[in-house]
N, CA and C atoms as an extended XYZ file, in Angstrom:
372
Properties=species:S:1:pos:R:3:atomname:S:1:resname:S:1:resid:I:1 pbc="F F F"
N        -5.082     -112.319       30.433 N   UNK     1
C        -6.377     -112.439       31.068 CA  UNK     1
C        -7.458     -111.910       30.133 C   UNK     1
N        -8.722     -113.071       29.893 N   UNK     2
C        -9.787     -112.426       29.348 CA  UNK     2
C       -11.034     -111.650       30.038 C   UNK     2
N       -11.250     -110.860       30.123 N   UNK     3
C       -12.430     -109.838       31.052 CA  UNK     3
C       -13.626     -110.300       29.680 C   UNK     3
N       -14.091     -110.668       30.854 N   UNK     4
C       -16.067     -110.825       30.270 CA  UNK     4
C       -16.555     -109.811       30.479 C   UNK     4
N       -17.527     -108.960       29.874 N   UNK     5
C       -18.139     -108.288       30.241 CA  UNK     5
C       -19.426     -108.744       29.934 C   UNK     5
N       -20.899     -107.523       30.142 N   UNK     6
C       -21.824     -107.894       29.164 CA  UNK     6
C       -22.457     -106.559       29.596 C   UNK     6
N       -23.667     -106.541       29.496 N   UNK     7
C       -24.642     -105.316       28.958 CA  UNK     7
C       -24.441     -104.606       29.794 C   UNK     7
N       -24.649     -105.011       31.420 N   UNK     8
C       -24.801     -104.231       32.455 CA  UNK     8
C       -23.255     -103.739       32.482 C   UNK     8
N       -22.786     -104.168       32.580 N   UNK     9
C       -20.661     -103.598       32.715 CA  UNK     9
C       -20.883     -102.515       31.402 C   UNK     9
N       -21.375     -102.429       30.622 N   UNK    10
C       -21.817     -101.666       29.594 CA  UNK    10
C       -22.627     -100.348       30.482 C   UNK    10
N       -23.826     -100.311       30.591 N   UNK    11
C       -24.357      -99.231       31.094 CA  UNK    11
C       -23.876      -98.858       32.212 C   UNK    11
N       -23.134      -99.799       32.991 N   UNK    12
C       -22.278      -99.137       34.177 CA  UNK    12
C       -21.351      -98.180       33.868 C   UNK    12
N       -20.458      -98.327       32.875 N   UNK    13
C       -19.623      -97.214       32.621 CA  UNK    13
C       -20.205      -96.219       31.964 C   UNK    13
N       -21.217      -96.883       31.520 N   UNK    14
C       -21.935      -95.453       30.934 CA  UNK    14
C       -22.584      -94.213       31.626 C   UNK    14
N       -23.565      -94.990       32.799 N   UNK    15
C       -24.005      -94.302       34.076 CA  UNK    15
C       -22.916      -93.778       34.775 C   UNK    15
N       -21.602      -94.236       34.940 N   UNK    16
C       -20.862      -93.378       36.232 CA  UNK    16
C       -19.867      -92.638       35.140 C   UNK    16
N       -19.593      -92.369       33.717 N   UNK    17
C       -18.929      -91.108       33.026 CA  UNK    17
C       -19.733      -90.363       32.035 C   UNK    17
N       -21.128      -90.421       31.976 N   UNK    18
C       -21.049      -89.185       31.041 CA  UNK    18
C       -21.796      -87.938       31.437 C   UNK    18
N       -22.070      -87.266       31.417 N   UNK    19
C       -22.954      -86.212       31.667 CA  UNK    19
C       -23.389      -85.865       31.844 C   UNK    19
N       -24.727      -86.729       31.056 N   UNK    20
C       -26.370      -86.319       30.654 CA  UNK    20
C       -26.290      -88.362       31.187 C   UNK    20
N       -27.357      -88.631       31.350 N   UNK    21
C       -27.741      -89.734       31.091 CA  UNK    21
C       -28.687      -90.461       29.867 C   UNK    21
N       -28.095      -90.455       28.818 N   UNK    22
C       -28.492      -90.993       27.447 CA  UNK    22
C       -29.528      -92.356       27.590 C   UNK    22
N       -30.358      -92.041       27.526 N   UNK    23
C       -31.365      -93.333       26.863 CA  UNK    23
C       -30.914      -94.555       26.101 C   UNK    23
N       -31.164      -95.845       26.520 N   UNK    24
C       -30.704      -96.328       25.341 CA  UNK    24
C       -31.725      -96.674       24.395 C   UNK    24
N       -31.785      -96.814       23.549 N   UNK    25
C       -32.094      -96.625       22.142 CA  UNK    25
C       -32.401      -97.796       21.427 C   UNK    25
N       -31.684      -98.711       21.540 N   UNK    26
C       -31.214      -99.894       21.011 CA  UNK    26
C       -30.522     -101.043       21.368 C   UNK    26
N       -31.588     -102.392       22.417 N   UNK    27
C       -30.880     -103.200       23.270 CA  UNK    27
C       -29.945     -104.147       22.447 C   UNK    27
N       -30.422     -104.006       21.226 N   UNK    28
C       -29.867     -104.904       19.736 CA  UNK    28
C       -28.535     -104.772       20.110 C   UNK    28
N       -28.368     -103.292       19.527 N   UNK    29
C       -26.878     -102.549       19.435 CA  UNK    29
C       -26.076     -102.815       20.279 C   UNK    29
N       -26.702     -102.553       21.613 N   UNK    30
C       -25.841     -103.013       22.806 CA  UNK    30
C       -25.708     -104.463       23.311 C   UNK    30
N       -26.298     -105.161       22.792 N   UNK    31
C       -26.221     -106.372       22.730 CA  UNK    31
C       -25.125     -106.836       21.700 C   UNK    31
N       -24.963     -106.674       20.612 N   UNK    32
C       -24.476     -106.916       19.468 CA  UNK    32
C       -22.848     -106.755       20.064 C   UNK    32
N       -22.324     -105.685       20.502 N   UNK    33
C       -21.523     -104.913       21.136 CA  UNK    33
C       -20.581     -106.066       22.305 C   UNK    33
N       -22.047     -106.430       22.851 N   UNK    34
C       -21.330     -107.759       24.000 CA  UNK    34
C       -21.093     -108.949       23.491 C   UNK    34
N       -21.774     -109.182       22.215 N   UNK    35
C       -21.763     -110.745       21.576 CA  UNK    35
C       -20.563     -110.749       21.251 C   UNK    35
N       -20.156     -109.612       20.245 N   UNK    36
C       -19.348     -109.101       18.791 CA  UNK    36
C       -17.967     -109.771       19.840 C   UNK    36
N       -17.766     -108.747       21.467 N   UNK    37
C       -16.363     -108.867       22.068 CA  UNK    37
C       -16.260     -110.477       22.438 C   UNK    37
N       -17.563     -111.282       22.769 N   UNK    38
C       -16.821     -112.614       23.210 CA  UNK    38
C       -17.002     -113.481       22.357 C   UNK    38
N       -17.263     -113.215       21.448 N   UNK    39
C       -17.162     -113.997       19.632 CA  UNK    39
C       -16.398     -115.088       20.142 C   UNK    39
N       -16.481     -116.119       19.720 N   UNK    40
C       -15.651     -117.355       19.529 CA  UNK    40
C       -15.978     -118.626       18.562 C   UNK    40
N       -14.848     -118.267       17.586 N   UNK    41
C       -15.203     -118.767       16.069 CA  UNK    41
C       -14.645     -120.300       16.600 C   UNK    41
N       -14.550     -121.183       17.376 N   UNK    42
C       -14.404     -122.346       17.487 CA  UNK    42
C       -14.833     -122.323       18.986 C   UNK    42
N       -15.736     -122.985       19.432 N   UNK    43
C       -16.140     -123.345       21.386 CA  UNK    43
C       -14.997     -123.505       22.504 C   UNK    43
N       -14.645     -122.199       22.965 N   UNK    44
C       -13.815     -122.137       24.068 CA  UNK    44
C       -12.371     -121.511       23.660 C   UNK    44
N       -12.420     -120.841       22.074 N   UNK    45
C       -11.518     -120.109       22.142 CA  UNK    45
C       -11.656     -118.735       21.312 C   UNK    45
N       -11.386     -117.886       22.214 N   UNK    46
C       -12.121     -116.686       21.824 CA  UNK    46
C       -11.318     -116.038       20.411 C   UNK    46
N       -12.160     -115.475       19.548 N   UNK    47
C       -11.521     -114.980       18.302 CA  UNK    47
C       -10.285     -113.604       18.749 C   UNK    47
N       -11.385     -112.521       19.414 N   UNK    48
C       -10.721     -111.580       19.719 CA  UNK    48
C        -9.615     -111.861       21.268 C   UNK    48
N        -8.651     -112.445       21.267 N   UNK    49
C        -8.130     -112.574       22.260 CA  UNK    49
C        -6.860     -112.179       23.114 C   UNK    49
N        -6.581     -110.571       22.729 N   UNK    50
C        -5.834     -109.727       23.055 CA  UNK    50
C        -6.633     -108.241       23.612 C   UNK    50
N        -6.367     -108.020       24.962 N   UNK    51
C        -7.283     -106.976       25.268 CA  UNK    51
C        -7.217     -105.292       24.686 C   UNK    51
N        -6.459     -105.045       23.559 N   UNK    52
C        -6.879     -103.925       22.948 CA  UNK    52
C        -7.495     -104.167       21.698 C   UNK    52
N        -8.043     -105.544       20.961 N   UNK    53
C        -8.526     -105.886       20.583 CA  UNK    53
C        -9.768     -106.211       20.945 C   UNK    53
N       -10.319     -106.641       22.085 N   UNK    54
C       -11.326     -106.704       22.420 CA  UNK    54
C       -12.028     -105.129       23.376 C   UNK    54
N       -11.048     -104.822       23.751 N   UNK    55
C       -11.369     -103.131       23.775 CA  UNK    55
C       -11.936     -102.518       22.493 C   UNK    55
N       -11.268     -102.649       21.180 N   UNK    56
C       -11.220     -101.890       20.154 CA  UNK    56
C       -12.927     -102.418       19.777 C   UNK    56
N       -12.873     -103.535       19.759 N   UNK    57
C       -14.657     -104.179       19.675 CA  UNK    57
C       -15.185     -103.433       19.932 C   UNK    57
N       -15.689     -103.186       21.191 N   UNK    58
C       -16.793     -102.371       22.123 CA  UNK    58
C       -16.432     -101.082       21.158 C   UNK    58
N       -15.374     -100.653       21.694 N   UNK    59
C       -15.400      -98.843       20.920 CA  UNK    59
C       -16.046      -99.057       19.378 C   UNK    59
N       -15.466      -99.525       19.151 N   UNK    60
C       -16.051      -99.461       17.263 CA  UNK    60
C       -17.273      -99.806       16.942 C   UNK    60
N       -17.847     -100.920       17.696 N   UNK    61
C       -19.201     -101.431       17.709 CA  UNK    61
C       -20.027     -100.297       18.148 C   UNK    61
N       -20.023      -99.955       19.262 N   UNK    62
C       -20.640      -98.681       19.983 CA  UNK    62
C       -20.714      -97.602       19.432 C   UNK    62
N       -19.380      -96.786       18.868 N   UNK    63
C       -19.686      -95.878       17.633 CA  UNK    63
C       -20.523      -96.403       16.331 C   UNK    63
N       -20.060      -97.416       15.795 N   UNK    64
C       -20.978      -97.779       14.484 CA  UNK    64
C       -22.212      -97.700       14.450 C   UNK    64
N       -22.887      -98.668       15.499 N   UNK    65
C       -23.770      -98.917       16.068 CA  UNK    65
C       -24.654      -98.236       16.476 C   UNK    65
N       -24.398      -97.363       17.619 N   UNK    66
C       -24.642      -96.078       18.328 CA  UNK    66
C       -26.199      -96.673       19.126 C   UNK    66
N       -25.772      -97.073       20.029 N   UNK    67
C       -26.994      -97.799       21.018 CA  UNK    67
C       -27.728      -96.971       21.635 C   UNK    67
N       -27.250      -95.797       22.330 N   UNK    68
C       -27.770      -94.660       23.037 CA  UNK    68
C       -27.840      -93.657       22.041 C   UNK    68
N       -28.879      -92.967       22.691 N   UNK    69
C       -29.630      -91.528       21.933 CA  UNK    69
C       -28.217      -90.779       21.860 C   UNK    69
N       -27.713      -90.516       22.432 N   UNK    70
C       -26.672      -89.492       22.326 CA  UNK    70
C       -25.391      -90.409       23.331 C   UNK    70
N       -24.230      -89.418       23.039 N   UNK    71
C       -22.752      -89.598       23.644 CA  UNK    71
C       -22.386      -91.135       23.416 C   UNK    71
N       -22.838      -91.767       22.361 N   UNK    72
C       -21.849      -93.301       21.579 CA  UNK    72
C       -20.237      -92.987       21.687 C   UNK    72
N       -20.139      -92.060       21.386 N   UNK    73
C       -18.378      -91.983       20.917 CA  UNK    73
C       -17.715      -92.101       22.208 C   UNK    73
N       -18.521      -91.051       23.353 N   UNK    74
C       -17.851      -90.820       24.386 CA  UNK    74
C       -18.029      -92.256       25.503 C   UNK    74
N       -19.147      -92.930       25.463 N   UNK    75
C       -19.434      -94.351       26.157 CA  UNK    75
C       -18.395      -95.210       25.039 C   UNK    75
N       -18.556      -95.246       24.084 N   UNK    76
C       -17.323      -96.441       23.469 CA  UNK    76
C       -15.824      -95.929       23.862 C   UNK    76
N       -15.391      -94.864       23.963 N   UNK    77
C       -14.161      -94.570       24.243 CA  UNK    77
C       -14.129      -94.824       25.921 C   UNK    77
N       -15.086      -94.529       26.628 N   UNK    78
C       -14.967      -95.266       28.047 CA  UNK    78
C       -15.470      -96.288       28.438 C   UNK    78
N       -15.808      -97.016       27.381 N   UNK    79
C       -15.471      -98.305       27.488 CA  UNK    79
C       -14.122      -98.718       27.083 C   UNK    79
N       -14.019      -98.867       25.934 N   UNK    80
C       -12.452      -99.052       25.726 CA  UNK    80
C       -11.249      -98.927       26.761 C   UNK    80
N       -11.595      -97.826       27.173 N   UNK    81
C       -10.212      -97.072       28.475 CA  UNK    81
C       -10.854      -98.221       29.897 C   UNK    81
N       -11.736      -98.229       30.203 N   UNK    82
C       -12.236      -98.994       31.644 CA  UNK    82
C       -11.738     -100.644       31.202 C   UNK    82
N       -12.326     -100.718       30.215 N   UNK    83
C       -11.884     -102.339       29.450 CA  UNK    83
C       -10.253     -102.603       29.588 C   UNK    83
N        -9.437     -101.740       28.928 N   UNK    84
C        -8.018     -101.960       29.178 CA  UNK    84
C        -7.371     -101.641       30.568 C   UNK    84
N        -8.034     -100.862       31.314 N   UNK    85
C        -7.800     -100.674       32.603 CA  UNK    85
C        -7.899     -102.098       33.510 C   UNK    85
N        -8.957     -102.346       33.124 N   UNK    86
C        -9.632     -103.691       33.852 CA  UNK    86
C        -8.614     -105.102       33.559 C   UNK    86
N        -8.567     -104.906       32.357 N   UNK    87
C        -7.733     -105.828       31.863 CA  UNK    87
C        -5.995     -106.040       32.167 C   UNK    87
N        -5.707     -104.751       32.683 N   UNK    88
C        -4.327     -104.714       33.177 CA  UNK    88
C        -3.257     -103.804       32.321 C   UNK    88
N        -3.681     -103.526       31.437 N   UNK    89
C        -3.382     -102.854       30.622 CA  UNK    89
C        -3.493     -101.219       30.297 C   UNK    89
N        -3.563     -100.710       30.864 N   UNK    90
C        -4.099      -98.883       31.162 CA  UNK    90
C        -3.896      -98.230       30.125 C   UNK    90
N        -3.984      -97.465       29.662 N   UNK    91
C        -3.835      -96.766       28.166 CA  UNK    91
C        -3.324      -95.390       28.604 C   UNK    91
N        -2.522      -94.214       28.019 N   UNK    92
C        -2.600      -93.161       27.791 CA  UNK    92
C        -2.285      -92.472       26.656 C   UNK    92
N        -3.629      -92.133       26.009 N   UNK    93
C        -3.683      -91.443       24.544 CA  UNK    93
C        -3.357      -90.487       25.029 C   UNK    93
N        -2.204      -89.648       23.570 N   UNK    94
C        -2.062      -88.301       23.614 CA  UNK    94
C        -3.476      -87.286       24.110 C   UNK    94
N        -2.986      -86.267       23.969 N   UNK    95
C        -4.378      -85.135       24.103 CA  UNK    95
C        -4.697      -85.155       22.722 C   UNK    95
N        -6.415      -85.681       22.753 N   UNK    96
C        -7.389      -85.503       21.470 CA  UNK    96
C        -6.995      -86.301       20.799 C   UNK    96
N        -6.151      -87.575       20.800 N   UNK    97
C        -6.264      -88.916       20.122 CA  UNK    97
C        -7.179      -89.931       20.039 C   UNK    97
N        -7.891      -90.004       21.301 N   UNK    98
C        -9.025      -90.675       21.296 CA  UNK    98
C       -10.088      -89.998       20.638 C   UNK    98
N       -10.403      -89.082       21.132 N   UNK    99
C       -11.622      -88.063       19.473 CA  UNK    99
C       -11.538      -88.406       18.847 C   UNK    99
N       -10.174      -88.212       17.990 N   UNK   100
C        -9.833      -88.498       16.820 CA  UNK   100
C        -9.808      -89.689       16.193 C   UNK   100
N        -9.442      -90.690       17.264 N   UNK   101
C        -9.614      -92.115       17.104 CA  UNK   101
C       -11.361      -92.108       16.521 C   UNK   101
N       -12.501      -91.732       17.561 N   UNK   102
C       -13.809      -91.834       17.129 CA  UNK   102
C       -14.308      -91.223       15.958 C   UNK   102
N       -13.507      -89.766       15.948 N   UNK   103
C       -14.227      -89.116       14.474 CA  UNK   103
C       -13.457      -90.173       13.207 C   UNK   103
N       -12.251      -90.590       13.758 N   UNK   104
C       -12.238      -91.802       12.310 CA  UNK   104
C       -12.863      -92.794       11.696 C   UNK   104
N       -13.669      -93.392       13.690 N   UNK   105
C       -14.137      -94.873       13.771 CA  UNK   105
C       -15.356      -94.127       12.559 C   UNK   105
N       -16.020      -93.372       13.243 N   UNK   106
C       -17.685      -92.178       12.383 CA  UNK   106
C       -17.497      -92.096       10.975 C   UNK   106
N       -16.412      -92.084       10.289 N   UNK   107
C       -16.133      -91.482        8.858 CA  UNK   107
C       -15.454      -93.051        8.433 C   UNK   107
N       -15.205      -93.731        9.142 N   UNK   108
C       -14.676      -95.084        8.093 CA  UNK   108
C       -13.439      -95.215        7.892 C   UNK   108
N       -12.540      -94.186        8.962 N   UNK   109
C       -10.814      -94.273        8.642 CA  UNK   109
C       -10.356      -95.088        8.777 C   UNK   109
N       -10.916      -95.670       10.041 N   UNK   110
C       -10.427      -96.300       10.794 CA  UNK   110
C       -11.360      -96.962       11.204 C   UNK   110
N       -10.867      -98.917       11.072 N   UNK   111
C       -11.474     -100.190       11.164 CA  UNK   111
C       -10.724     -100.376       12.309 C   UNK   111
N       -11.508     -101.764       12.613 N   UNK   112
C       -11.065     -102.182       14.298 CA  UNK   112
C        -9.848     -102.660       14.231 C   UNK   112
N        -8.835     -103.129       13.312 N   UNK   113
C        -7.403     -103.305       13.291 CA  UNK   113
C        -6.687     -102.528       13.402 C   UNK   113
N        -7.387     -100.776       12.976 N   UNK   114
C        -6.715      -99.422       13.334 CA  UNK   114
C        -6.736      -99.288       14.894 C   UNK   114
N        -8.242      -99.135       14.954 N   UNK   115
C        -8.289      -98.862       16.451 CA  UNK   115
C        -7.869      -99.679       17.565 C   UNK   115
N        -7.606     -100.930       17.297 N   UNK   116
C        -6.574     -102.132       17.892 CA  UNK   116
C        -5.404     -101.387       18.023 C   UNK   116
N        -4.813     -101.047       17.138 N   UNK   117
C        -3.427     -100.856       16.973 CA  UNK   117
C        -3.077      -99.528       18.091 C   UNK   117
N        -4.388      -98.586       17.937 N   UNK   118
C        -3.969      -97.382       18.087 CA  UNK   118
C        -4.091      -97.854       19.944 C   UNK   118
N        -5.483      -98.595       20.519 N   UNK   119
C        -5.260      -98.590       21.867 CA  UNK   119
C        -3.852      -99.466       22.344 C   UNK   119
N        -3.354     -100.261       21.771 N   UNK   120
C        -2.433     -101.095       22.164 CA  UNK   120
C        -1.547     -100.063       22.137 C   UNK   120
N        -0.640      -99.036       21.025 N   UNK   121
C         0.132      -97.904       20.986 CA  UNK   121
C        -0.017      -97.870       22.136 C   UNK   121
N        -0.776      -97.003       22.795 N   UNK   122
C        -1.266      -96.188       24.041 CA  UNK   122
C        -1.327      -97.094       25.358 C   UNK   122
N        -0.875      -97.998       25.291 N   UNK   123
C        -1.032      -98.584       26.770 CA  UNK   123
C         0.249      -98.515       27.251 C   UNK   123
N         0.473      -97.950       28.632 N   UNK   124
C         1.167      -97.310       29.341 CA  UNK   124
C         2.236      -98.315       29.568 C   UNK   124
């Protein structure tokens, strides 16, 4: 199953997990973010078409990117987790794998074929 999302499924998870309520910053970014996941390099078939792959989109885009004033890492990682949830697929990262997943996405360790790999690992 492919889950569509778009901007608003975006600030929704953003509004009901983080904290503070972050500004966004950048409708580009967050736009870019929704294009990037339903990419489709030929009409009607989507490029990214495995859902920790299209999870891994949003997270990586969202960190790179960083659409909101503050908490990117923590809105791309709950996106990612709500995305594979949604999708049927549930994830459970060790303790502090997902951080770690983001402080990699932040420093360049780790590309979206990492972070593919690593949410697919993790699905329950």
């Amino acid at each position: 199953m492919i889950l569509r999302i778009d901007a608003d499924w975006i600030l929704g998870v953003q509004y009901s997990g983080t904290p503070t309520d972050p500004a966004l910053r950048d409708w580009g970014a967050l736009q870019a973010a929704v294009e990037r996941h339903k990419f489709e390099r030929f009409a009607g078939e989507a490029y990214y078409d495995e859902a920790p792959t299209r999870a891994a989109v949003l997270l990586h885009t969202i960190v790179r990117l960083a659409p909101f004033e503050d908490c990117n890492g923590l809105i791309g990682a709950m996106c990612a987790w709500e995305y594979m949830e949604q999708s049927g697929s549930p994830i459970s990262p060790p303790p502090g794998a997902m951080s770690q997943l983001v402080r990699d996405i932040r420093s360049e360790k780790a590309g979206l074929q990492q972070v593919a790999r690593s949410l697919s690992d993790w699905a329950a």
